[in-house]
N, C-alpha and C positions, 0 to 999 in steps of 0.2 A: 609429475603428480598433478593430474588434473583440481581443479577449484571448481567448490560448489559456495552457494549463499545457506542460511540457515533461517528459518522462520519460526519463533515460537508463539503457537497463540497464548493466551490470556484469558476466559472465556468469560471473566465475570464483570458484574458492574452495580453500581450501588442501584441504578435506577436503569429499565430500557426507552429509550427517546425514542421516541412516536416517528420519527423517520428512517431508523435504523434496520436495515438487513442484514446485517451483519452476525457470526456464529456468538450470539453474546448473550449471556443469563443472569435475570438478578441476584444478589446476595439474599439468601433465605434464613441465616445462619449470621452470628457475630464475628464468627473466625473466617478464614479461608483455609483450605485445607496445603497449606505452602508444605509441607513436606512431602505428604504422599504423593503431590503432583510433582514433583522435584522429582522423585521415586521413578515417575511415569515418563515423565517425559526421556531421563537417560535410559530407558528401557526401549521407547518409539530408536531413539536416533543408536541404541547397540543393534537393533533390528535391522537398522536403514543400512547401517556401515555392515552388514554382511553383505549387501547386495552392489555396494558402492566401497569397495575396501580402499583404505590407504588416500583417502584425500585430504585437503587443506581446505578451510572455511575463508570466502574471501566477505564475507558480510553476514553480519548477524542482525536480525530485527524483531524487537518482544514487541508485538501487534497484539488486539485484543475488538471489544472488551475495550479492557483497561487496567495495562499492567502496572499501573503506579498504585492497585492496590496493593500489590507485593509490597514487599519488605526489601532493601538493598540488600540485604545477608542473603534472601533468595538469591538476587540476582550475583553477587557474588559465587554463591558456594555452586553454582549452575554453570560458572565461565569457569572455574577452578577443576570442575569435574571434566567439563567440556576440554579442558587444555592436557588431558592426559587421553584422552579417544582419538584427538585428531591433531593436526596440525594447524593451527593457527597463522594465517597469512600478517606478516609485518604492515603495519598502519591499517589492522583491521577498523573497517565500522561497525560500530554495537549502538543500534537506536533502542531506544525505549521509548513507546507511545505514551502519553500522561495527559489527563486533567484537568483544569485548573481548579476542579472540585472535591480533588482527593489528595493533594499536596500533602496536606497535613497527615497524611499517612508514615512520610518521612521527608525529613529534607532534602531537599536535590540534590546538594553536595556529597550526600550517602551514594547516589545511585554514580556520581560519578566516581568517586572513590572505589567501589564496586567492579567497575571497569567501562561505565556506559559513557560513551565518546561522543552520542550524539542523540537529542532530546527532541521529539515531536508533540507540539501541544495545540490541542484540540482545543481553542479559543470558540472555532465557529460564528461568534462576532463579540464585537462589543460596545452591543445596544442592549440591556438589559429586559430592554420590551423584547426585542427581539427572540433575545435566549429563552424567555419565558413561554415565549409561544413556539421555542423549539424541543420545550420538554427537558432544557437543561439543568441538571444542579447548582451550579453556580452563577451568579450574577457578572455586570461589567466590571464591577469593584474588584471580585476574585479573580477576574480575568487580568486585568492590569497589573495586579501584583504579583500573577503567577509567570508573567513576560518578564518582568521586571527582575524578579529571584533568578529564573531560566539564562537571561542574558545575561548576569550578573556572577553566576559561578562559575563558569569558565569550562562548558563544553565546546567541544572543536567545533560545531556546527551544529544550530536552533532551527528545527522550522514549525512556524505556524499556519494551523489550518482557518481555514476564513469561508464561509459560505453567502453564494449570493442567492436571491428570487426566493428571499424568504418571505414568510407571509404578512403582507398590507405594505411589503417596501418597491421602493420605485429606483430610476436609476438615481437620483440626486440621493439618497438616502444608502442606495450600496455603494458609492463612492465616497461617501461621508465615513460609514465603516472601515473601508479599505483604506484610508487617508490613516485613521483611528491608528492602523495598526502598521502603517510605512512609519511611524513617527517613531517606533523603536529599529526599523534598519535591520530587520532578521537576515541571516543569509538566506534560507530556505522561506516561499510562502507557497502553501497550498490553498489555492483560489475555485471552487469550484460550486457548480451549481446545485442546492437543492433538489433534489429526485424523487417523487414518490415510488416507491419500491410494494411489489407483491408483499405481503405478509408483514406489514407494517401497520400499526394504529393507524399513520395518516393514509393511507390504501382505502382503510374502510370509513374513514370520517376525514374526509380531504380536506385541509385548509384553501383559501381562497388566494393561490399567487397570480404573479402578472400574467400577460400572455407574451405569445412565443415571441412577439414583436420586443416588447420590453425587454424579453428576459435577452434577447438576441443583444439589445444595444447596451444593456450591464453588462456583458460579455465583452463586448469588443471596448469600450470605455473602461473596464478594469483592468485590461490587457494592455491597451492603452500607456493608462497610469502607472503600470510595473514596469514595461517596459523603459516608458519616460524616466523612473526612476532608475536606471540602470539593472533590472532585473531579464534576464535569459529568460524564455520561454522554452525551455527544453520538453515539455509533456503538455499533451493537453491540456491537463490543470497543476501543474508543476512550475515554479520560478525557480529561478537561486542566482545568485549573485555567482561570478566568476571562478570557479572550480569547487565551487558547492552544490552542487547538483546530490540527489541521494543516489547512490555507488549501488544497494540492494536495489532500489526501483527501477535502475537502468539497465541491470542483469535479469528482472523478469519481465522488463519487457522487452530486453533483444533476445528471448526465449532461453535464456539460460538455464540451469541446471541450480534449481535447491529441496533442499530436505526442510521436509514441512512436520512440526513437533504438536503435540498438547492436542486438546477438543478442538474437533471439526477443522485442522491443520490438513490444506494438502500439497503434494511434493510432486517436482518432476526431475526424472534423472536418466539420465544415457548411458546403454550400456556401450562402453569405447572399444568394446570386442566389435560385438554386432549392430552399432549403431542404433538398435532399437529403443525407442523413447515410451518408459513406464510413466503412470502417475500414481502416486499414494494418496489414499484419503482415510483419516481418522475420525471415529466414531463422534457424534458431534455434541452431545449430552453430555454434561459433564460429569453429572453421578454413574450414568453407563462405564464412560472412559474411564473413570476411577475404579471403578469394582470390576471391571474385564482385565480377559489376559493380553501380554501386550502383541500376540497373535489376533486375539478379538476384535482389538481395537484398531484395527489396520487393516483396509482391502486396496489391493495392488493391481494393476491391469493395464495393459501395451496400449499406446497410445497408435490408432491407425494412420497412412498414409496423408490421409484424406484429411485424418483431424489436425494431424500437425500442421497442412495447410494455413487450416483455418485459425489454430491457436496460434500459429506463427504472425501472421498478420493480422489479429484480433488485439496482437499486444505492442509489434513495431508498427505498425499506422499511426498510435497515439504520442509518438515521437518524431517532434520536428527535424529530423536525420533523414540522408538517404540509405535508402535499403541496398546493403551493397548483396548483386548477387550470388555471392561467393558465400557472406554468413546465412541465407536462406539455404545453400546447399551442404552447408558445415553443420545446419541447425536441426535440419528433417532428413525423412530417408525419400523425401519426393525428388524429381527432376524439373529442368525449367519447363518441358513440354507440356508437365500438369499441370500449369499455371497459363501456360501460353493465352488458353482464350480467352481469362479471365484478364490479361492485361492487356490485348486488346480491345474490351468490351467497356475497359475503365479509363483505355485512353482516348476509346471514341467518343466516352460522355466528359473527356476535359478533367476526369479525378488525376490520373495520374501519368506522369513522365516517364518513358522507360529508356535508357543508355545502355548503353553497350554490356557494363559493369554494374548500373547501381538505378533503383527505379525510385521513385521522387514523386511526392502528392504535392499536388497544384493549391494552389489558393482555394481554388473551385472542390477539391477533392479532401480540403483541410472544414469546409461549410456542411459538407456531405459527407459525412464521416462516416455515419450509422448505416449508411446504404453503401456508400464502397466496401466496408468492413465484410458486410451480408454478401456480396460477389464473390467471397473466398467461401461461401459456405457447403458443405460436401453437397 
């Protein structure tokens, strides 16, 4: 019995933050509509499991949005339905994304009771100037308390999100933050940099951040500091302390196989006959998804040779692993011949190492990410 992960989004949010791309929609309404989406989403995943029959979930993750506007009895009566469809792999992880502005929706200790084993919280910093001009709800104060409650109930594993090259800050000031939030000893931290993104308020009224120069030495100075603190660098912007790494993020990006649930969710999955690799993508509105059939709300479509290349090494480059060649040929339906001159062309510019068994990005090819990544592209 093959193992897939499980994704469900979340799509709503109290407020949208001015630098967000992500499939995410305000509350328009007092309620949430927690049942009928309960409704929908075992309806996407009775869909998924006809085309994938008979598997076991080895990681489950409520992403959003922001699912800590649910209620734990959603998230409950959702792993209860869920455990009679498939099989559930022993020492599953079950993240929930949260907050620190919406806690008060329920207390933590419900979602763990529920079955959530492991809690991601969306800090982003804790400089209240800061947050402020990140369009956040919550203050430093709710942030503090909301680390404080999270480490304090007793999930298997906490990680918090932390953002640099925010706007008016310099490096002394992003390692003043990062300091802020080593003082609690999370296992997991996610460290990454501010992005202006398409289709974002900050897109069209840009705030004023460092340049690339700066932003370069807050990089390697926070990476630095984690490291110093005894923290892995397993991801691009990924830490975690010694067999905390997140188990879901490390299966999409050694290109594995998951089933993607709820608004604007998408899924990839192999067929183990014919080796052919689909992807699913669900309707991304929320009011659409809820009022469609759960045919409507799902388009499905074989993923080409050429793309899996490229999706292949779009997601294992940003892991400090080497790429063994055996799972690039276990993972696509390409050959190493279709790669050939593309690894030459990256070991002559110094990105990458290639072995006999397993190809390896350089120092040089870890600075240059964005342009080694675009050499896989069809």
């Amino acid at each position: 019995m093959s193992s897939v992960a499980l994704y469900v989004h979340i799509p709503w949010c109290v407020k949208k933050c001015p630098y967000c791309d992500f499939n995410s929609h305000q509350i328009l309404e007092n309620s949430l509509p927690e049942r009928v989406y309960l409704k929908c989403l075992l309806e996407d995943l009775a869909l998924d499991l006809e085309c994938v029959p008979m598997q076991s979930v080895s990681s489950i993750f409520f992403g959003g949005g922001t699912p800590s506007l649910f209620s734990a009895k959603f998230y409950g009566d959702f792993l209860d339905e869920l455990a009679g469809m498939v099989y559930l792999n022993q020492g599953l992880e079950i993240t929930l994304e949260a907050n620190p502005g919406t806690l008060e929706c329920a207390p933590l200790c419900d979602y763990l009771s529920a079955g959530v084993n492991r809690l991601s919280l969306g800090v982003q910093s804790l400089n209240s100037t800061c947050l402020e001009k990140l369009g956040r709800i919550h203050d430093a104060q709710a942030a503090h308390q909301a680390i404080k409650e999270a480490l304090s109930v007793g999930f298997g594993s906490v990680n918090l999100d932390m953002m640099y090259g925010l706007p008016g800050q310099d490096v002394a000031a992003a390692l003043e933050d990062l300091n802020a939030l080593l003082v609690y000893e999370p296992e997991h931290i996610s460290w990454y940099q501010l992005t202006i993104e398409p289709n974002t308020v900050f897109y069209k009224s840009p705030p004023v951040l460092a340049d690339e120069d700066v932003l370069c030495d807050m990089n390697d100075a926070g990476v630095r500091l984690l490291q110093g603190r005894g923290y892995q660098r397993y991801e691009v912007s990924a830490f975690s302390k010694r067999e905390k790494q997140c188990r879901h993020n490390l299966n999409y990006w050694r290109y594995g196989d998951y089933i993607g649930l709820g608004a604007g969710a998408h899924g990839k999955i192999t067929n183990n006959l014919t080796q052919e690799i689909f992807r699913s993508v669900r309707t991304r509105v929320p009011t659409h998804y809820l009022s469609s059939t759960v045919q409507q709300r799902r388009e499905i479509k074989p993923v080409s040779s050429q793309d899996q290349i490229f999706e292949f090494f779009l997601n294992h480059l940003r892991l400090f692993e080497p790429i063994a060649k055996e799972r690039f040929l276990r993972s696509t339906t390409a050959s190493l011949d279709d790669i050939a001159a593309v690894l030459v062309l990256a070991q002559n510019r110094g990105w990458l190492q290639v072995d006999k068994e397993v190809i390896r990005t350089t120092r040089l090819g870890q600075q240059f990410l964005n342009p080694l990544i675009a050499c896989f592209l069809p």
